[in-house]
N, C-alpha and C positions, 0 to 999 in steps of 0.2 A: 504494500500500500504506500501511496506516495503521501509526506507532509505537508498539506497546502501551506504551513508556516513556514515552511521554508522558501517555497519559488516564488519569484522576485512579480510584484502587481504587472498584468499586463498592459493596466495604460499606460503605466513609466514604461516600459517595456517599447510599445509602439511609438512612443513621442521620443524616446531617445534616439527608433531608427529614424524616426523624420527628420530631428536635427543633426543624425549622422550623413545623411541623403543630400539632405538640403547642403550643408558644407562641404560636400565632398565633390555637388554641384555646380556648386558656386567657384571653387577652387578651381575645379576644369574647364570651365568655361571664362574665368579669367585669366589664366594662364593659359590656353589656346588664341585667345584674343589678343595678347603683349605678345606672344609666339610670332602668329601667323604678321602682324604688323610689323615688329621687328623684322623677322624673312623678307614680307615685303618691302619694306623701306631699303632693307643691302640689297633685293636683287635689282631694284630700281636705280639707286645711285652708282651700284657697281659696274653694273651691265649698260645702262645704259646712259645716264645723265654725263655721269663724268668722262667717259668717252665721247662723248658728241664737244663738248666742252674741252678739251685737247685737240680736239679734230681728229682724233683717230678714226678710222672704219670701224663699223659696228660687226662684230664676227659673227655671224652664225654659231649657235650653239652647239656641241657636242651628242655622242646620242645620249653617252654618258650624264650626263646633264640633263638632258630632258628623262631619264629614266628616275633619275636623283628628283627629280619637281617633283615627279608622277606621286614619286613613293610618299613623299616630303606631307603633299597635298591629300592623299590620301587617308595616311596615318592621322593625318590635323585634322581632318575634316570627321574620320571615327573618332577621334578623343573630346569632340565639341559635341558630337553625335549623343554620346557617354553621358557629355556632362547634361545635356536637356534631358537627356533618358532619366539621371539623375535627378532632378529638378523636379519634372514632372512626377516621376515618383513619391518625391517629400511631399508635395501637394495637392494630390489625390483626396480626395475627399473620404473615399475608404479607402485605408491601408490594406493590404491582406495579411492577415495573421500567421504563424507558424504552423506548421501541422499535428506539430506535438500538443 
């Protein structure tokens, strides 16, 4: 037989996952945000600003490089994915409970 005095109330229970959700949300999607901004801001001055501003030719990229974007964009775009997934779980209106 199990002691109900001992296991822990379920509404602290479900409100601590909401506040673990909700921050865990919040953290991914602003730091995918300073990510992808910072990415873009060097690949814009890198690539193309300050070379036109020297007058150098503008190079064609690499394939190597465009496979590096692919992955780059990819990956940021699941981790921002993560963090709404995240978000939207914290505020749900019903949570779903454990199955134990």
């Amino acid at each position: 037989m199990i002691n109900k005095s001992i296991q822990p109330d379920a509404g602290s229970n479900l409100s601590s996952r909401r506040i673990v959700f909700g921050v865990l949300g919040a953290v991914l999607i602003v730091s995918g945000a300073i990510l992808a901004w910072s990415f873009g801001k060097d690949e814009y001055y890198e690539f193309y600003l300050i070379p036109k501003d020297k007058g150098d030719p503008l190079f064609p990229r690499r394939w190597q490089d465009l496979v590096f974007l692919g992955c780059f964009w990819s990956i940021l775009f699941a981790w921002l994915g993560l963090g709404c997934w995240s978000l939207r779980r914290a505020f749900r209106k019903q949570f779903s409970k454990p199955l134990s």
